[in-house]
N, C-alpha and C positions, 0 to 999 in steps of 0.2 A: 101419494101417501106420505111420503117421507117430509114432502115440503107441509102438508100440513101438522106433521108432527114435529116438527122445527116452530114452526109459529105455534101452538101449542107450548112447547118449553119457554119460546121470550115473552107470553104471556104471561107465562104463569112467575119468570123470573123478575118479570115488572112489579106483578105485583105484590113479591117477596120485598121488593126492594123499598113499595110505597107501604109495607107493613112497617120493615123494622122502619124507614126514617118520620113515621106516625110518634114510633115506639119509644126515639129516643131525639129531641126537641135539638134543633139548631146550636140553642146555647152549651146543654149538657155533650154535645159531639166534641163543639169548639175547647170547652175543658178539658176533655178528656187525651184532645191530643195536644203531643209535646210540643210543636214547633207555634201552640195555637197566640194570637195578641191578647193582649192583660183587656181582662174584661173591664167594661166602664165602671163599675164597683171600687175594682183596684189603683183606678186611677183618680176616683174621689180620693181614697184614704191618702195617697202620693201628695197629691195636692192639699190637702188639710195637713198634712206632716210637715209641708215646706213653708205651712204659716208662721211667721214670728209668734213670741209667745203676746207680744202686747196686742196681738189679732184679739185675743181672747180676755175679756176680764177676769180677773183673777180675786180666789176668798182672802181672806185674812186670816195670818195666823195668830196663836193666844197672844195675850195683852196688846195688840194693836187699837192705836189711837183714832177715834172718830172721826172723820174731816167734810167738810162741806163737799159734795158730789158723792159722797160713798153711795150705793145703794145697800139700806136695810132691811131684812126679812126679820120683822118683828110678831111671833107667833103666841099668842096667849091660849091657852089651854082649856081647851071647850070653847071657845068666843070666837069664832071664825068673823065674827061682824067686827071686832075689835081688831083681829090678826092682818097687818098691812104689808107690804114691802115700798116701802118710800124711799126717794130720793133725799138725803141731807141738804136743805135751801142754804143760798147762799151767807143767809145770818146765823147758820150753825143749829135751828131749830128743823124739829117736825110737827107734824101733828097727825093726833089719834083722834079717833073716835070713842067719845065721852071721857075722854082723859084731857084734850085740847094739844095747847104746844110745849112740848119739851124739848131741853137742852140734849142735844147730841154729843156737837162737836169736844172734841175733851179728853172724851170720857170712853173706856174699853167699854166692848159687848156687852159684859158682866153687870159693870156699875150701871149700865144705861137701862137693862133689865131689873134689877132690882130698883132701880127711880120712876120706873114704870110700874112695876108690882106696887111703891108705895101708894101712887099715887088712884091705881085701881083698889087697896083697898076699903074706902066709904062706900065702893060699888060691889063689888064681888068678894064673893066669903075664900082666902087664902089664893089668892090669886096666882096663877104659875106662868111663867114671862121667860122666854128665849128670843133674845136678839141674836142673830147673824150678822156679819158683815158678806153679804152675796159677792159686791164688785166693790173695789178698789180704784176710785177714780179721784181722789184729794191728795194722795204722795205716788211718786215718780221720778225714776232718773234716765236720763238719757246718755247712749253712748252710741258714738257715731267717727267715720274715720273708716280704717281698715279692718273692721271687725263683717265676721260672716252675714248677721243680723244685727246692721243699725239701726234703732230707732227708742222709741218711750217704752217705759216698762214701769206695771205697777210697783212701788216699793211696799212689800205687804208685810215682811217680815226683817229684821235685822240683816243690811247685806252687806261685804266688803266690796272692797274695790275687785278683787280677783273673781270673786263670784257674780258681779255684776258681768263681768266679759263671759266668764264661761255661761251666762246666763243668753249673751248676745251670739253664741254659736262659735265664741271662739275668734283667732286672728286668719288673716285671710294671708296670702303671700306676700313677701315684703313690707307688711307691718311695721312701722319702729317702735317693737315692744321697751325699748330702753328709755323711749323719750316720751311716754307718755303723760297727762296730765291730768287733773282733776280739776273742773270750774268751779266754786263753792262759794255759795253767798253767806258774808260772815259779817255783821253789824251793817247789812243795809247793802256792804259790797261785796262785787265778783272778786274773789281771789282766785287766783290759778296756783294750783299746788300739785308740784314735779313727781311723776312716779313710774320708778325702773320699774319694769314688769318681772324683768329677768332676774335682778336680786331679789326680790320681792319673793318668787316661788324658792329661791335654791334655798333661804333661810339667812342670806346675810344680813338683810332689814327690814326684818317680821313688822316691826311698827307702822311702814310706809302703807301695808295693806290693814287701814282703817275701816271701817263703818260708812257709807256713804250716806249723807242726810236726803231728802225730799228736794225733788230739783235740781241734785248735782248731775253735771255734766262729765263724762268717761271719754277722751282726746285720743285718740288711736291715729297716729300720723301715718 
């Protein structure tokens, strides 16, 4: 009697046990305890955080100028047949539908939007035109050497030299922030132009951290 009321209890605690783990699913257990591994979720974001930023194309901010490769989100207002996102061709034009080819290259968001409104209006009554610049793929500068993240970077918005590094993740160990340099093409040539890092932040030679143009090069020895 006793032995069958023994098997009786591990019966009935089997099946306790195939309720609750019914009840609450492998994954939600694995969360719940402390000592549990970072779910595959957690290790997507890890990995997408440790991408350099020129992984990702980047917008444009105000007044930036148009350049051959940008990609355009040009939206006209009711006219989905008209509204395109195009590539900027290598001659600086695109083309719409029922408008033909326009000048890009040049010219900010705004003007290239209202050169498009002109030219839709023989078609359309008051025509309303938003150009985007989505990606940034015509200016760029490179910094490479002992920084955290070397590599290409869209240049979208007005950048100095100091914010292109902090842009690149910062200097890596033994760095020689004093001896750094900037490549810049000036009338056809490469010049290389000398830039301490280190006075450059304390405020002794504010001037040294300029503007970098399209294509300069960031020397991090």
């Amino acid at each position: 009697m006793r032995s069958k009321k023994s098997s009786l209890r591990c019966l009935i605690s089997t099946a306790l046990v195939a309720v609750l783990l019914g009840l609450f699913p492998t994954g939600m257990r694995a969360q719940n305890t402390g000592n549990s591994a970072p779910s595959g979720g957690g290790q997507s974001a890890n990995n997408d955080a440790a991408k350099s930023p020129s992984d990702s194309p980047m917008q444009a901010g105000p007044g930036y100028i148009i350049g051959p490769g940008d990609v355009l989100s040009i939206n006209v207002w009711r006219e989905t047949e008209i509204s395109q996102k195009l590539v900027v061709r290598p001659d600086g034009m695109i083309t719409l539908p029922l408008v033909g080819d326009v000048t890009a290259t040049g010219q900010t968001p705004e003007e290239l939007a209202l050169l498009v409104s002109k030219k839709l209006e023989s078609i359309l009554t008051n025509p309303q035109v938003q150009v985007i610049v989505a990606e940034v793929h015509s200016k760029f500068f490179v910094v490479v050497g002992n920084v955290t993240k070397p590599g290409q970077y869209s240049l979208t918005r007005p950048t100095t030299v100091i914010e292109a590094v902090s842009q690149a993740g910062g200097f890596r160990d033994f760095a020689k922030t004093s001896k750094m340099y900037v490549l810049h093409t000036e009338n056809g040539k490469r010049v290389r132009i000398p830039f301490n890092y280190n006075k450059a932040v304390s405020g002794k030679t504010p001037a040294q951290d300029v503007e970098i143009s399209s294509g300069d090069a960031i020397v991090v020895p």
